[in-house]
C-alpha positions in Angstrom: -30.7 -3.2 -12.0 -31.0 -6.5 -10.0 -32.4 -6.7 -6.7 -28.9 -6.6 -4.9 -27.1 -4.1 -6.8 -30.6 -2.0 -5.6 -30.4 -2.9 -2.2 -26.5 -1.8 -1.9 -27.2 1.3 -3.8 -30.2 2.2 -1.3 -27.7 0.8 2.4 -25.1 3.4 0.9 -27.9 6.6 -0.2 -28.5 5.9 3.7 -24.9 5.7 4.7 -24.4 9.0 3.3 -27.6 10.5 5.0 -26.7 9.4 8.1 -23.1 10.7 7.7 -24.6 14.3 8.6 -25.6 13.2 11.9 -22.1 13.4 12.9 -21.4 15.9 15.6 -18.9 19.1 13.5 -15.4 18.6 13.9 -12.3 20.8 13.5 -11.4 20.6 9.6 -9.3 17.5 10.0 -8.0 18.4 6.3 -5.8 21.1 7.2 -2.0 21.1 8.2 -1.4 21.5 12.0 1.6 23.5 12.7 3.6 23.1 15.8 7.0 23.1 17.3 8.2 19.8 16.9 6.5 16.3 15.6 5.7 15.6 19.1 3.7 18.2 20.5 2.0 17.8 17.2 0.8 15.0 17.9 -0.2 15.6 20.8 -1.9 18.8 19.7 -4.0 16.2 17.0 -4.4 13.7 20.0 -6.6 16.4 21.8 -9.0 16.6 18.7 -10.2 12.9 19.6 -13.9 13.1 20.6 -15.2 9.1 21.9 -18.6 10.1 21.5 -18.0 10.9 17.4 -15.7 7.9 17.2 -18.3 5.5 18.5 -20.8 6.9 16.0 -18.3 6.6 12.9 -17.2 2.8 14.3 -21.1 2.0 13.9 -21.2 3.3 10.6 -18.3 1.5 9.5 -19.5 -2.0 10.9 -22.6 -1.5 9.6 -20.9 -0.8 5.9 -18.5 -3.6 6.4 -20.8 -6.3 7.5 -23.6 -5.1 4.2 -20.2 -5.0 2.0 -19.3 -9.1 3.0 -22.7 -9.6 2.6 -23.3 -7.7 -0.6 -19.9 -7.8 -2.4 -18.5 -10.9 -0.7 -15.6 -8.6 0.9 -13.3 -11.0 2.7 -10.7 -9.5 5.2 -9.8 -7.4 7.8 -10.2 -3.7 8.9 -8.5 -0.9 10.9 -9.5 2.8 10.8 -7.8 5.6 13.0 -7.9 9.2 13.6 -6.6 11.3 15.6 -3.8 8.4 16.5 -6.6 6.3 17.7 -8.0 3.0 16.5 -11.6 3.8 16.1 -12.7 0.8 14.3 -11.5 -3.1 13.8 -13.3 -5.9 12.2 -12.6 -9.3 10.9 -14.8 -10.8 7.5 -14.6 -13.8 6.4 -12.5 -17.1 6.0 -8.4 -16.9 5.8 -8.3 -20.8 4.4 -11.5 -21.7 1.9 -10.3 -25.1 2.4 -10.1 -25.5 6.4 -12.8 -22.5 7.0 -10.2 -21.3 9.4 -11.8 -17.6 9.9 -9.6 -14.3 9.9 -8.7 -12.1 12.6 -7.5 -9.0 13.1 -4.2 -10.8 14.1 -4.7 -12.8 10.7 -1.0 -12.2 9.2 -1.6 -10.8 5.1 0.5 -10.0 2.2 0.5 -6.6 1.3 1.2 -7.1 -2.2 2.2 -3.5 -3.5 1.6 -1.6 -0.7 4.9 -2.9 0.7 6.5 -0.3 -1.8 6.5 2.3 0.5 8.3 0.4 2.9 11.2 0.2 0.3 10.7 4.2 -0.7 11.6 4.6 3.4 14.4 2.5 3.3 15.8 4.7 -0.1 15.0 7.6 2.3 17.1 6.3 5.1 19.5 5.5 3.1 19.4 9.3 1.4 19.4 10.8 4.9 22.6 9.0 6.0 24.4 10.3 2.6 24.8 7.1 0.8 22.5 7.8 -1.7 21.0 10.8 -4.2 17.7 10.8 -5.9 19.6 12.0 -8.9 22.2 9.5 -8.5 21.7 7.5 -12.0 21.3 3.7 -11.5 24.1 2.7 -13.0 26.1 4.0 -10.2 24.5 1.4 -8.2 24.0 -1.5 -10.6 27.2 -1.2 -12.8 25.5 -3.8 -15.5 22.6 -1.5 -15.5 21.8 -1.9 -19.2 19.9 1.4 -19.4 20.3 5.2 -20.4 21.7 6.7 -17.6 19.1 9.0 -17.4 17.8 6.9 -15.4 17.9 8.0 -11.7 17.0 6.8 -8.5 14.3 9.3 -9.0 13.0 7.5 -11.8 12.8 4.1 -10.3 10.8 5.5 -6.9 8.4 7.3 -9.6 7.8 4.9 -12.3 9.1 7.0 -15.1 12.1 4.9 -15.6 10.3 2.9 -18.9 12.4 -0.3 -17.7 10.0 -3.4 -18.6 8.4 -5.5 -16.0 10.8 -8.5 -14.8 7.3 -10.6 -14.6 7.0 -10.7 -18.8 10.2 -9.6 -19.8 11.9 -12.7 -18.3 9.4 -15.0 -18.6 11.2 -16.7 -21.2 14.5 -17.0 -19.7 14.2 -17.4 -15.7 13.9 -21.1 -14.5 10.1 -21.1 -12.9 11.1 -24.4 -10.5 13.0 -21.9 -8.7 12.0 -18.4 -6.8 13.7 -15.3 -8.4 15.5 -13.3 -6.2 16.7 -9.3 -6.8 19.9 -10.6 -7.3 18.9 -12.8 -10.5 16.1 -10.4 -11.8 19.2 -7.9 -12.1 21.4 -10.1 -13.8 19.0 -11.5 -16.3 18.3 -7.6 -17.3 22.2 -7.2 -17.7 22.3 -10.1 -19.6 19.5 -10.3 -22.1 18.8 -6.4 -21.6 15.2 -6.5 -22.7 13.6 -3.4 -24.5 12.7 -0.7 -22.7 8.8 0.3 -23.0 9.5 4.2 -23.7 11.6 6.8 -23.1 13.5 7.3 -19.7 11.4 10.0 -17.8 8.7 10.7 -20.6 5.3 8.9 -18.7 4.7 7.3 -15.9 4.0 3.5 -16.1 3.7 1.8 -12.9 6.5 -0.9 -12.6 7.2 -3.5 -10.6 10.9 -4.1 -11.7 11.4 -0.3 -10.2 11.2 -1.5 -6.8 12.8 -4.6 -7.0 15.9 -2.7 -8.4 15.6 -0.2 -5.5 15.6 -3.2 -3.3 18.5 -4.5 -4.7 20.1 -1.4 -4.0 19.3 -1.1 -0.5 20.9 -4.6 -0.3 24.4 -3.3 -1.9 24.4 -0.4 0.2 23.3 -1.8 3.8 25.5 -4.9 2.7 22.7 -6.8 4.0 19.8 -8.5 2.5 16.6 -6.4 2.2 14.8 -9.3 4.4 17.2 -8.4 7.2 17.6 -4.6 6.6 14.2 -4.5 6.8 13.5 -6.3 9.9 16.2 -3.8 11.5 15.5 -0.7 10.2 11.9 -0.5 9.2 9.8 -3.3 11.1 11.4 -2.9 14.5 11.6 0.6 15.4 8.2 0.9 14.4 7.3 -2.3 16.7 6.2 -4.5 14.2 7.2 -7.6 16.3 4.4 -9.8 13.7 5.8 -8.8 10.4 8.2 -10.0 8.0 9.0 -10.2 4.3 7.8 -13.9 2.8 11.2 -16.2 2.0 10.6 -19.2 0.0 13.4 -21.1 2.6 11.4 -20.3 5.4 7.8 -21.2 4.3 6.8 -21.7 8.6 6.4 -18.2 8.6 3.2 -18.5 6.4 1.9 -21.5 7.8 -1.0 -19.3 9.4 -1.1 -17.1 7.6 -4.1 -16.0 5.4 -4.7 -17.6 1.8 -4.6 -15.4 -1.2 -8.4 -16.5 -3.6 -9.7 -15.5 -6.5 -13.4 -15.7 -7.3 -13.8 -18.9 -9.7 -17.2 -21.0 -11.3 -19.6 -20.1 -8.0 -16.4 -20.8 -5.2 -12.6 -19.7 -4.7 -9.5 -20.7 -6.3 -6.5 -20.6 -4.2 -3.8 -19.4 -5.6 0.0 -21.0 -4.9 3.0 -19.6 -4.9 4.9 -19.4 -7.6 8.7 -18.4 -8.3 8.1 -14.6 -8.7 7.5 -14.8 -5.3 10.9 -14.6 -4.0 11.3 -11.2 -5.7 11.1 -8.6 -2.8 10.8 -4.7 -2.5 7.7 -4.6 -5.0 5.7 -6.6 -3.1 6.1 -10.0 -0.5 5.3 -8.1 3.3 3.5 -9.8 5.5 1.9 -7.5 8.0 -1.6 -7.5 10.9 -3.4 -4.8 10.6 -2.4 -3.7 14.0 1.2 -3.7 13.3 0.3 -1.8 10.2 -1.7 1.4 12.5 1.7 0.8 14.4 3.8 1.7 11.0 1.2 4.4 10.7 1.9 6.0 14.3 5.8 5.0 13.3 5.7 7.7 9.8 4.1 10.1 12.1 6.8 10.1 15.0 10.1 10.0 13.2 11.0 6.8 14.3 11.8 6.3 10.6 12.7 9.3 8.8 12.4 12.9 9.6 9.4 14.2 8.4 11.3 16.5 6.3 12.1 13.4 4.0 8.8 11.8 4.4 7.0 15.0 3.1 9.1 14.8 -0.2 7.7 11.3 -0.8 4.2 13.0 -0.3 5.1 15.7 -3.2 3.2 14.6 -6.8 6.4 13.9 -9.2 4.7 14.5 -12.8 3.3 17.0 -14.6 2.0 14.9 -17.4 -1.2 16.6 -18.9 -3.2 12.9 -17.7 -2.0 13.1 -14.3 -3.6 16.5 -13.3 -5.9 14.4 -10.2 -3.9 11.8 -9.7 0.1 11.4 -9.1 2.5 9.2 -7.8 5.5 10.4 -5.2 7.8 8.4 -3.6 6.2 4.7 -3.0 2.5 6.6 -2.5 -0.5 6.9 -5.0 -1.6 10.7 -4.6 -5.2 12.1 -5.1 -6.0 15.7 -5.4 -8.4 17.1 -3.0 -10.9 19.5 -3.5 -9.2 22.2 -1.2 -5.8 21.8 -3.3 -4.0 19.4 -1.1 -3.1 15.5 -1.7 -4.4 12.7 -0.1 -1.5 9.8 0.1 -2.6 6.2 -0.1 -1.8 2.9 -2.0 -3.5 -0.3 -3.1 -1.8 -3.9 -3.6 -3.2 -6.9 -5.5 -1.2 -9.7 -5.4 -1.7 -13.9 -5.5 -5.6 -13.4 -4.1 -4.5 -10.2 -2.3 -6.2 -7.3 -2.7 -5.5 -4.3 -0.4 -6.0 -0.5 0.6 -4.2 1.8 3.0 -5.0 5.4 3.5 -2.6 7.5 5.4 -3.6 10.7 6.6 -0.9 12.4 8.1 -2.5 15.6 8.2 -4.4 14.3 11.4 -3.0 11.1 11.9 -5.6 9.0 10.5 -5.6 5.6 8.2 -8.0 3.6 6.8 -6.0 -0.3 6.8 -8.0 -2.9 4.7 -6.6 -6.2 3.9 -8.3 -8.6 1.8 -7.4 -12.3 0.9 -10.2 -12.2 -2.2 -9.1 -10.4 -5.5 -12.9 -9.0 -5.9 -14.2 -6.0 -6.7 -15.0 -5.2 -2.9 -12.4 -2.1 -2.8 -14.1 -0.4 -5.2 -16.9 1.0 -2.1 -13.9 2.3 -0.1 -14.8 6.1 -1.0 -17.9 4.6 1.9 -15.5 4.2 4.2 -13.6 7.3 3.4 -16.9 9.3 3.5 -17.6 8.2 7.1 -14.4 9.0 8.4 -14.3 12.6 6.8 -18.5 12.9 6.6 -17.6 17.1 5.3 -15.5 15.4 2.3 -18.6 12.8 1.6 -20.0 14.8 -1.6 -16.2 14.9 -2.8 -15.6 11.1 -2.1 -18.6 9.9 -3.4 -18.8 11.5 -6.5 -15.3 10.8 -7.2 -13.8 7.3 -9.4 -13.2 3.8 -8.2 -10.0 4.2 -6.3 -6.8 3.1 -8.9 -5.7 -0.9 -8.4 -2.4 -2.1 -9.3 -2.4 -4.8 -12.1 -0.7 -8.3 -11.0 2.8 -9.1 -13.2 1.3 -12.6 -15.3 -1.0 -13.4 -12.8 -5.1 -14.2 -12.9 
């Protein structure tokens, strides 16, 4: 064991010890029950105690500053409970090349967790009647080249065993220009690449799943998912900072931060490249502010009743390998020790590398963007464990949280 890997493992052993110092809470775990969504949250608002939050925002800017100095974590932090921001920090350098440093109003790609934003949109969609889960694609996509077994279902799962655009294409796209939905569709209809298994027999996670979703949002809303998004997602939420990235436009990333990868003692940045004008899998750009705001929004029914949110929260396989960990709609799922699920995703895209844990049990997240694909993430069950110090021995003792694999990149 070298001399830092001992030094970390000892500033955690202590993180943990100190986690008991933490005045008792009510079990934050459990589902509150109440009239409406409002006096819900209202009901979870009264649980905030300052006193405990200021302890737990030490904690975490203790771990955060030992994890930039220990694991080189570059980015930026929000944790909330309650409906409170309890902690913000900023780590590090948005541009390698300038030094420019982040903030927590530095703008970052979300890479996959920008699924769920599409799942909501599917949901809206669902909820105004112009769309069924068990609808099958082709009703959609008429040159859907696929069994029609293949639902909307599927897609928002990953069971549909469609191949990934990113490889399947790679032969036939033209890489001097972005993709769009549009394209990525017909290229499928055209060349119809083989599928990797049976509709609905696994889950694989897929890239091309949301991208098709996407593209179905787009034929529905007879808008493009850019502009349905900014309508109907970022603004009743009050995201005023957030947009999804279009290769015309490239001002809206001029300050953006950089996406690196760790290469030969330094950091590579890495361009952009024409799977970048793909959207619904990936391509938001979002603060961590305006992403507690999103947060708050899923909690409110600004968005979707939370009728229709809770089904994206329901684990959608009963494969015999997914018994602790599942997938609903747009949202990684992780069994808890007490039965329930805890609802998060991770991204890693272009230098990207992200975490976002959404509570909505008590209304709390844990928002961590990161513009270095390193290993940093994998001490977030830390972060988690000071936030829910009664769920420490489960956190810490559990696995490396699950990270998304980039399509041909790295």
């Amino acid at each position: 064991m070298t001399q830092i890997t001992k030094q970390f493992f000892y500033f955690t052993l202590l993180i943990i010890l100190g986690l008991v110092a933490c005045s008792h809470q009510p079990n934050q775990w459990g589902d509150t029950t109440t009239n409406s969504t409002s006096s819900r949250n209202d009901s979870i608002a009264k649980l905030f105690d300052a006193t405990v939050a200021s302890r737990k925002a030490a904690k975490l800017d203790t771990f955060f500053k030992n994890l930039q100095k220990k694991a080189k974590f570059n980015g930026v932090v929000l944790v909330s409970q309650y409906g409170k921001i309890i902690y913000k920090g900023a780590f590090g350098y948005k541009n390698f090349s300038t030094k420019d440093t982040n903030t927590t109003e530095t703008l970052f790609q979300l890479a996959s967790v920008s699924k769920q934003f599409t799942s909501v949109a599917i949901m809206q969609l669902h909820e105004k009647g112009l769309i069924n889960y068990n609808d099958p694609v082709y009703k959609y996509i008429p040159s859907f080249p696929y069994d029609p077994s293949i639902t909307i279902r599927s897609l928002l799962t990953h069971c549909s065993g469609i191949p990934n655009y990113a490889y399947a294409l790679d032969k036939v796209v033209n890489k001097k220009e972005p993709m769009s939905n549009e394209q990525i569709v017909n290229l499928f209809a055209k060349y119809k690449p083989g599928i990797n298994y049976l509709p609905n027999a696994r889950f694989n996670y897929n890239n091309s799943n949301y991208v098709l979703l996407a593209y179905i949002v787009e034929k529905l809303s007879k808008m493009s998912f850019r502009e349905y998004a900014q309508k109907y997602l970022f603004a009743p939420a009050g995201m005023s900072k957030t947009f999804i990235y279009d290769p015309t436009k490239t001002a809206l990333v001029a300050n953006a931060a950089l996406g690196h990868t760790p290469r030969r003692g330094g950091y590579w940045q890495i361009p952009f490249d024409h799977l970048d004008g793909a959207v619904g899998d990936k391509g938001i750009y979002s603060t961590v502010d305006d992403m507690f705001k999103w947060d708050m929004a899923l909690n409110s029914e600004k968005l979707v009743k939370q009728s229709t949110l809770q089904e994206a929260f329901v684990p959608a396989h009963h494969f015999k390998n997914l018994i602790n960990k599942n997938y609903g709609y747009g949202w990684r799922l992780q069994l808890m020790d007490d039965g329930s699920w805890l609802t998060f995703h991770t991204g890693w895209w272009h230098g990207f590398k992200n975490y976002y844990l959404h509570n909505p049990k008590d209304n709390s997240s844990i928002i961590i963007l990161q513009n270095v694909a390193n290993h940093a993430l994998a001490r977030v069950k830390v972060a988690q464990s000071i936030l829910y110090p009664d769920k420490a021995w489960y956190f810490m003792k559990g696995e490396s949280i699950q990270e998304e694999v980039e399509g041909g990149h790295e």
